[in-house]
C-alpha distance (Angstrom), angle and dihedral (degrees) to the residues before:
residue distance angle dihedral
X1 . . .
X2 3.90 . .
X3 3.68 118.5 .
X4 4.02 115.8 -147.4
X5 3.53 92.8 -105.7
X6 4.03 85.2 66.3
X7 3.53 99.2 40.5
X8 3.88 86.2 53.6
X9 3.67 97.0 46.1
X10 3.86 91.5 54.1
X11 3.52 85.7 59.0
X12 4.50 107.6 110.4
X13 3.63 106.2 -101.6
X14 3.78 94.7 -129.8
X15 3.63 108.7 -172.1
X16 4.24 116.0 -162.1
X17 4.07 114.2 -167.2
X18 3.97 88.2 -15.6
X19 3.98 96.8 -53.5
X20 4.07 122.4 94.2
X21 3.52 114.1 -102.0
X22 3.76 115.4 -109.2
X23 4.18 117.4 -118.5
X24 3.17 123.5 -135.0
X25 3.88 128.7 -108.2
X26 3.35 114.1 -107.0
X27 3.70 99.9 -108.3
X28 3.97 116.4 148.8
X29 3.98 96.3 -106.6
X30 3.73 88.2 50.5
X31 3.19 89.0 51.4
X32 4.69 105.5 34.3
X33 4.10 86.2 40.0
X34 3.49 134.0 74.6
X35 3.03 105.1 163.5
X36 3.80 126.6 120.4
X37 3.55 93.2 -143.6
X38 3.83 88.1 64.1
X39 3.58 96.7 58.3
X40 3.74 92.2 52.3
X41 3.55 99.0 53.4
X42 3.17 94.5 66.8
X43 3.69 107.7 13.5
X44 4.24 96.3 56.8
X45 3.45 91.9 41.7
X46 4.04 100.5 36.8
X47 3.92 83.1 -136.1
X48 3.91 106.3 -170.8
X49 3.77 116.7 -128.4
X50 3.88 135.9 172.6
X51 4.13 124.8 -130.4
X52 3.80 122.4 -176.5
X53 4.10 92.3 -17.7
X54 3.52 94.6 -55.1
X55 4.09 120.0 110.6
X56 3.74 122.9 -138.7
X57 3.87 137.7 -173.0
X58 3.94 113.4 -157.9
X59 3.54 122.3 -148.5
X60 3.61 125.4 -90.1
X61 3.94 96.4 -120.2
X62 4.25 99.7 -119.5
X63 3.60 92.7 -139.4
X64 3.98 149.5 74.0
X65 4.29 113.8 -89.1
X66 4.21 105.4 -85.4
X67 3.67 117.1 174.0
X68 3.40 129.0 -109.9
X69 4.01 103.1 37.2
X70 4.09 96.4 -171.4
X71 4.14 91.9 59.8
X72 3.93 84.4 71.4
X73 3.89 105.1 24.3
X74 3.69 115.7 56.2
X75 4.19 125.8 -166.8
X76 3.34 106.5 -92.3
X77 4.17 109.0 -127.1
């Protein structure tokens, strides 16, 4: 059986203006949506949401809009 540490280090090492790409957290609507219009609403405007009673603040993504925002970010497991 694979231990975490194995499953993570299979991951691809996807690196975006010399720094590795963060995953996402495996929350449902990274996970049911694919769109890129998703990830902006909340990701350019850090747009502050509740899920099951607990509060999170996404990221303001660092860099200029490029298409196609799963070829770089992966699901984390």
């Amino acid at each position: 059986m694979e231990s975490k540490k194995d499953t993570i280090d299979a991951y691809p090492l996807i690196l975006v203006d010399g720094k590795v790409a963060p995953r996402l957290s495996p929350l449902p609507f990274h996970i049911e949506n694919s769109l890129e219009s998703n990830c902006l609403n909340c990701h350019q405007s850090e747009k502050n949401f509740t899920l099951n009673n607990k509060k999170y603040i996404p990221k303001k993504m660092p860099h200029e809009y490029r298409e196609n925002c799963i070829s770089c970010h992966v699901i984390e497991m």
